[in-house]
C-alpha positions in Angstrom: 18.6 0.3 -32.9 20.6 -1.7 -30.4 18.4 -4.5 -29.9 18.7 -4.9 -33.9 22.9 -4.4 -33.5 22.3 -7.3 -31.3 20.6 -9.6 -33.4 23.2 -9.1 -36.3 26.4 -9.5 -34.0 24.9 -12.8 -32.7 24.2 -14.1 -36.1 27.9 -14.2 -37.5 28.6 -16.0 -33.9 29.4 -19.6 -34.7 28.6 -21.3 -31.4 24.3 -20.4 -32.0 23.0 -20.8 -28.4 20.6 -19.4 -26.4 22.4 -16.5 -24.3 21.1 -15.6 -20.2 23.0 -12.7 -19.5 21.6 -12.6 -16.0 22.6 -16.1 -14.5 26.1 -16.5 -12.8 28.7 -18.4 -13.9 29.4 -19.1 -10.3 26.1 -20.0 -8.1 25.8 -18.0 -4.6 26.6 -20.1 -1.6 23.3 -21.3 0.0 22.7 -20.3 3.8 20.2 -20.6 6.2 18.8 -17.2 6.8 17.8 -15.6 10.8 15.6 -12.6 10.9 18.9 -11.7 13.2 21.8 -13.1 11.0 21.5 -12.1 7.6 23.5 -11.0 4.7 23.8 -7.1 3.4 23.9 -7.2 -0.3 23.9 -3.7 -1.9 21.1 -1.9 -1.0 18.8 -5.3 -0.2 18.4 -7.7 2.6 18.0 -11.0 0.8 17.8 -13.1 3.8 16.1 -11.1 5.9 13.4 -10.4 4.1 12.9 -14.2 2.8 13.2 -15.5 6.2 10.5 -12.7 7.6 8.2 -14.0 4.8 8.8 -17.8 6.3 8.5 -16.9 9.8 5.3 -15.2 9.5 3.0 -16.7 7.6 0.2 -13.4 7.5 3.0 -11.4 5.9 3.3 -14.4 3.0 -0.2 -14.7 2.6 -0.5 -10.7 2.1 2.0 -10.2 -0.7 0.3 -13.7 -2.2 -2.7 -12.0 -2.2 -1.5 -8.7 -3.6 0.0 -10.6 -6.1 -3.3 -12.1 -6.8 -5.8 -9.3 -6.7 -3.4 -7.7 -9.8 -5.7 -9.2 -12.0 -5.2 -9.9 -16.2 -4.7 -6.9 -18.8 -5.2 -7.0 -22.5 -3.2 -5.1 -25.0 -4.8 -3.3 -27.6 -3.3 -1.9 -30.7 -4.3 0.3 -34.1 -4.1 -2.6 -36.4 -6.3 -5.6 -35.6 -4.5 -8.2 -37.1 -1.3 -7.2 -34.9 -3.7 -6.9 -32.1 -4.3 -10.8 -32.2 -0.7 -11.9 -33.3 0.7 -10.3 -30.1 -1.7 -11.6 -28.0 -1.0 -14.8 -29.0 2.5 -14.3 -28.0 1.7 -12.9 -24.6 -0.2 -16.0 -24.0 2.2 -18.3 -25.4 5.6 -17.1 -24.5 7.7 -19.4 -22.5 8.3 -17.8 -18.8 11.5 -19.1 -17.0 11.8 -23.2 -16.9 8.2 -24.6 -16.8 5.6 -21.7 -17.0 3.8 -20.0 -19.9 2.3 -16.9 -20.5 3.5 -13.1 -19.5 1.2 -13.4 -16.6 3.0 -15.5 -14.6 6.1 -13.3 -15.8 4.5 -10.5 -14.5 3.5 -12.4 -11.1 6.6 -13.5 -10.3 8.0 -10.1 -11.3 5.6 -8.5 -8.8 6.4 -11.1 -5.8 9.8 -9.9 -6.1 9.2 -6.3 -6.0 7.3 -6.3 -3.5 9.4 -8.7 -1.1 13.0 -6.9 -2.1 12.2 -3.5 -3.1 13.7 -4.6 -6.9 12.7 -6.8 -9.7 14.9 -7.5 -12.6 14.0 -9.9 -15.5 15.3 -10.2 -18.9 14.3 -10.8 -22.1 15.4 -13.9 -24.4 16.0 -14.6 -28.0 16.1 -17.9 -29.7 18.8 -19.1 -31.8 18.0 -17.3 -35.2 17.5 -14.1 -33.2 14.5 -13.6 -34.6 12.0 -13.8 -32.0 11.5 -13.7 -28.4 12.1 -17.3 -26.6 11.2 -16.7 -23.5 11.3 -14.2 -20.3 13.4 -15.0 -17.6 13.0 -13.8 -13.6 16.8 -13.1 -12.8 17.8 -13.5 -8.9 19.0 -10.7 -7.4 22.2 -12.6 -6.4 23.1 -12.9 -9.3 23.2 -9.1 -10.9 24.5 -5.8 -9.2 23.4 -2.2 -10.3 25.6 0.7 -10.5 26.0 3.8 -12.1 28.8 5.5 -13.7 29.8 9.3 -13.6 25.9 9.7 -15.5 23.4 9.5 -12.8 20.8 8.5 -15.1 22.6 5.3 -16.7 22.4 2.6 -15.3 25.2 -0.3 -15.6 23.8 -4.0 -15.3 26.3 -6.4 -13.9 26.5 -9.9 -13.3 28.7 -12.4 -11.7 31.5 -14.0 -13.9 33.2 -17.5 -13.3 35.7 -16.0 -10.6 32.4 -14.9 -8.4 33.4 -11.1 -9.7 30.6 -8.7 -10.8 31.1 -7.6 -14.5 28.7 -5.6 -16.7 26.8 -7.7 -19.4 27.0 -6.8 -22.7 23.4 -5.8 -23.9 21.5 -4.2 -21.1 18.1 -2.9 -23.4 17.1 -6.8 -23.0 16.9 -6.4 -19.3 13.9 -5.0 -17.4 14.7 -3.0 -14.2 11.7 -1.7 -11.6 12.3 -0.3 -8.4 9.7 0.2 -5.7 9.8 3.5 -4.3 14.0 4.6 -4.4 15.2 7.0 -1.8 16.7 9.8 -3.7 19.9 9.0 -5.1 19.5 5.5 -4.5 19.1 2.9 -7.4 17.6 0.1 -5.4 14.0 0.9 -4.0 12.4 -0.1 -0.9 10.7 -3.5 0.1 7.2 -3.1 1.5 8.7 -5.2 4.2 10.6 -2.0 5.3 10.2 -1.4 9.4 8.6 -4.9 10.0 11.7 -7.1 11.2 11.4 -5.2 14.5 8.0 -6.2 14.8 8.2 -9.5 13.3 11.3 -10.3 15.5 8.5 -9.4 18.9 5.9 -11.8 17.3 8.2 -14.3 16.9 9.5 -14.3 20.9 5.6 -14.1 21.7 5.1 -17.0 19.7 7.9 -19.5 20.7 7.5 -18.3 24.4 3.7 -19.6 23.8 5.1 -23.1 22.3 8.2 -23.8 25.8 4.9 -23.1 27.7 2.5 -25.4 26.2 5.4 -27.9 26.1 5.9 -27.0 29.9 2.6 -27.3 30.8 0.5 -29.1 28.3 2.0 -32.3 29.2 1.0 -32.1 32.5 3.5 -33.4 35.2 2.6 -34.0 38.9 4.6 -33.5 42.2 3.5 -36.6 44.4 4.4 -35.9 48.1 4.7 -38.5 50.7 4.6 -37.5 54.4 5.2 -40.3 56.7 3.4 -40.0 60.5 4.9 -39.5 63.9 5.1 -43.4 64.0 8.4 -44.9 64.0 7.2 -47.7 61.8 6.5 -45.3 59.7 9.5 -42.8 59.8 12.3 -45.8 59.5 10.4 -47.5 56.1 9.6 -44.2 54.7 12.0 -44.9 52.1 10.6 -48.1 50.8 7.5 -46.8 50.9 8.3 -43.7 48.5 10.1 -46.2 46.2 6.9 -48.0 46.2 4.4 -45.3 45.7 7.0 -43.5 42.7 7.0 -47.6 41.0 3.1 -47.4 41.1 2.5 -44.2 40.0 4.6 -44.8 37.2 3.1 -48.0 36.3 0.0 -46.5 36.4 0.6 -43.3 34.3 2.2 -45.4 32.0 -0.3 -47.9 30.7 -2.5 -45.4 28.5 -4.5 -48.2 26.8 -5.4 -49.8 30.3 -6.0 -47.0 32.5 -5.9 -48.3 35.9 -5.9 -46.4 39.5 -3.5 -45.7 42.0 -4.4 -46.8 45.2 -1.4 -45.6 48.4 -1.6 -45.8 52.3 -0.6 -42.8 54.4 -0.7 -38.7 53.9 0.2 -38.5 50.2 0.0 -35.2 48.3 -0.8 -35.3 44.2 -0.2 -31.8 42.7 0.2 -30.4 39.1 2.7 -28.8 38.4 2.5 -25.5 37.9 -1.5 -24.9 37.9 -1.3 -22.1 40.4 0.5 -20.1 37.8 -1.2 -17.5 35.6 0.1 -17.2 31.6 0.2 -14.2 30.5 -2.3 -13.4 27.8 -1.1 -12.7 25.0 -4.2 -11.5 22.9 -3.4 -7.8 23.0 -0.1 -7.5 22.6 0.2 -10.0 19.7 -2.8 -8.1 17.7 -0.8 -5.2 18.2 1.8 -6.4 16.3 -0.5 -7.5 13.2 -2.0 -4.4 13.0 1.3 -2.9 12.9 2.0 -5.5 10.1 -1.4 -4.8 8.2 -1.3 -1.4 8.2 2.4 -1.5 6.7 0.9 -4.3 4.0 -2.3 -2.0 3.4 -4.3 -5.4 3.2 -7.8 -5.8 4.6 -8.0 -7.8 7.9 -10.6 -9.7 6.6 -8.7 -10.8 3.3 -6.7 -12.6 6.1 -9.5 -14.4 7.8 -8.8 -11.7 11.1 -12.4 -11.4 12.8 -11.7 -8.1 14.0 -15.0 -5.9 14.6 -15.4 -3.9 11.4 -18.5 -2.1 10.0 -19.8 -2.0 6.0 -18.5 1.3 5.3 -15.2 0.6 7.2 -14.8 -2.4 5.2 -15.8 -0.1 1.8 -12.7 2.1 2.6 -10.6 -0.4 3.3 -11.1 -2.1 -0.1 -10.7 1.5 -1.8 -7.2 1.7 0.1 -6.6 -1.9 -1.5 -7.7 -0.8 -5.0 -5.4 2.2 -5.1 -2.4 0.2 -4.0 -2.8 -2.3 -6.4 -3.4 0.7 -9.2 -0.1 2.1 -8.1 1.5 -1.8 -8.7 -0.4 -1.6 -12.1 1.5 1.6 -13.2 4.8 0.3 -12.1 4.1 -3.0 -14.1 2.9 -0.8 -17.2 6.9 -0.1 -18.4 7.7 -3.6 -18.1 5.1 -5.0 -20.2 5.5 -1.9 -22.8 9.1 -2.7 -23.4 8.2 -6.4 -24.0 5.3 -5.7 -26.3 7.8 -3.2 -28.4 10.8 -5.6 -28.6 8.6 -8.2 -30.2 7.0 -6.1 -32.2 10.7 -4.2 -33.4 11.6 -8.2 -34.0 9.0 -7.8 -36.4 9.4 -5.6 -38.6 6.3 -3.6 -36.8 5.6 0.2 -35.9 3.0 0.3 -34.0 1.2 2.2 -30.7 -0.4 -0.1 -27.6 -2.6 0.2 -24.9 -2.6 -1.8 -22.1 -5.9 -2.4 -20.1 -6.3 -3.6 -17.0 -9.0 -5.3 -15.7 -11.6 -4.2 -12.9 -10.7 -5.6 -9.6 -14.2 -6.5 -9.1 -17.5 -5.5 -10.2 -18.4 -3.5 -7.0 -15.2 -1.1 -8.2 -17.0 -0.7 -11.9 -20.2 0.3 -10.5 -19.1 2.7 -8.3 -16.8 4.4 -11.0 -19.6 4.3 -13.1 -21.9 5.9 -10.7 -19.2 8.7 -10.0 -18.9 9.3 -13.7 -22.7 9.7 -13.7 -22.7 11.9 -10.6 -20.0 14.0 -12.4 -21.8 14.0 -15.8 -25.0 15.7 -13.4 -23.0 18.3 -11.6 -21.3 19.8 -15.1 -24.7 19.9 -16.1 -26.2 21.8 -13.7 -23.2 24.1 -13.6 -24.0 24.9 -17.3 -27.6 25.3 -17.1 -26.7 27.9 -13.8 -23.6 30.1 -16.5 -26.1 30.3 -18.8 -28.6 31.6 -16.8 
């Protein structure tokens, strides 16, 4: 086995240290990422797709909460005893600098698929290469995949000291999914795909709604002073404007001591702009989220949205939910099969798993159960009919 050839080529190493094969020798450059400005790596958006997830905060809360509503999963195997030891591993393993268990592995491996169409991790081996360390999220910066003349292989690179892409030597310790690949194509999609157009209108709807409320929430006035036919009045109309603008000042001023503004002659006190109508922006700016809920197949109500729904509405809406997050579940199922067999290889052990998942929620059991029952009824009844 390679991940065995491994093991014994690191041994008669001198230098015994813990090896990343996915972090750069070089770190990327840091920039500030524009949903208009952004960086083409090959075949993601990096920036864009971050900076869409900090602009709009209901497309960050919906891939948090798809992450969320995953849910735990047990592993179950033929031999008890091995049962127990590896779920004390999955529990205990060390994941990235400060976390522990594989499910925050597998949450952080999900966030990433789901914002960048790709997930990579890797897995690590401690000195004596005899057991797993820890499991490592890679950043995307940091590794390029290619192929070679063989469609189906797939070459792992990552950057070197010069900033240069090179391929790593021992690419069974890395773990690879991509959400749904174009034919052809090794990267897959992000779930983000089609929403920078509509995030980019959201966003010009919402910072025209903040210059207006800047405009117009601090209310200014337009004080007009219109002297009389007198000519008194007409040669000190300039004083007199001086003195009214020094007052009105003086009083608008002094917020702790409100006081009034008292003025002789024809003067005029208007806000400014209060005969103009804003535009609402109600319709078009649900537009938008529906646009961006329908892409994210989230509930509105998961995102506290108050839009007019009905119970069976809602019923479908959470079915829609529970087969998305069934379809995550079997992309997740490689992963967590090739970690479970490397530590078990590690071992010495031979052995078949099962991975269960947990219900999303209890409502989702019943109702299975009920259809199983339904079924059960129906086969019946069929029988009873043949043999008649």
């Amino acid at each position: 086995m390679k991940l065995f050839k491994y093991k014994k080529q690191i041994k008669e190493k001198k230098e015994a240290e813990t090896i990343v094969q996915t972090v750069a020798s070089k770190p990327p450059s840091l920039e500030m990422p524009t949903i208009r400005g952004y960086r083409n790596m090959p075949g993601i958006f990096f920036d864009l797709y971050s900076s869409i997830r900090e602009s709009v905060p209901i497309i960050d809360a919906a891939i948090s909460k798809i992450v969320r509503l995953l849910g735990d999963f047990t592993v179950e195997c033929e031999d008890k005893n091995i049962e127990d030891s590896l779920e004390y591993f999955l529990s205990r393993i060390q994941v990235n600098t400060c976390s522990r268990g594989i499910n925050e592995f597998i949450n952080a491996y999900l966030n990433q698929l789901l914002t960048y169409g790709t997930a990579i991790g890797e897995i690590i081996l401690d000195k004596e290469m005899e057991e797993i360390r820890a499991l490592y999220n890679a950043d995307l910066r940091n590794v390029e995949l290619r192929t070679n003349s063989n469609p189906l292989e797939l070459l792992v690179c990552t950057k070197n000291k010069n900033g240069e892409f090179e391929q790593i030597e021992y690419p069974e310790l890395v773990l690879v999914s991509a959400l749904n690949p174009e034919p052809g194509q090794i990267y897959g999609n992000s779930i983000l795909r089609g929403l920078p157009f509509i995030s980019d209108i959201l966003l010009k709807i919402y910072n025209t709604i903040g210059i207006n409320w800047e405009r117009v929430g601090n209310v200014r006035f337009a004080i007009t002073y219109k002297p009389s036919s007198e000519a008194g009045d007409r040669s000190y109309a300039r004083e007199r404007a001086t003195q009214i603008a020094t007052e009105w000042q003086k009083a608008m001023n002094d917020i702790r001591n409100p006081s009034d503004f008292i003025a002789v002659g024809d003067v005029n006190i208007k806000v400014i702009g209060a005969d103009n109508q804003v535009l609402d922006s109600q319709i078009p700016v649900r537009q938008m989220l529906e646009q961006i809920i329908s892409k994210l197949s989230i509930p509105p109500f998961l995102l506290g949205l108050s839009w007019s729904t009905t119970e069976t509405m809602s019923t479908q809406q959470s079915d829609m939910l529970t087969s998305e997050l069934d379809g995550y579940r079997r992309m997740l199922d490689p992963v967590i099969d090739k970690i479970c067999h490397a530590w078990m290889r590690l071992k010495g052990i031979n052995s078949d798993i099962k991975i269960i998942w947990n219900s999303v929620s209890l409502k989702d059991e019943l109702r299975i159960a009920n259809t199983r029952l339904t079924l059960a009824k129906a086969r019946e009844i069929e029988k009873r009919l043949e043999e008649k």
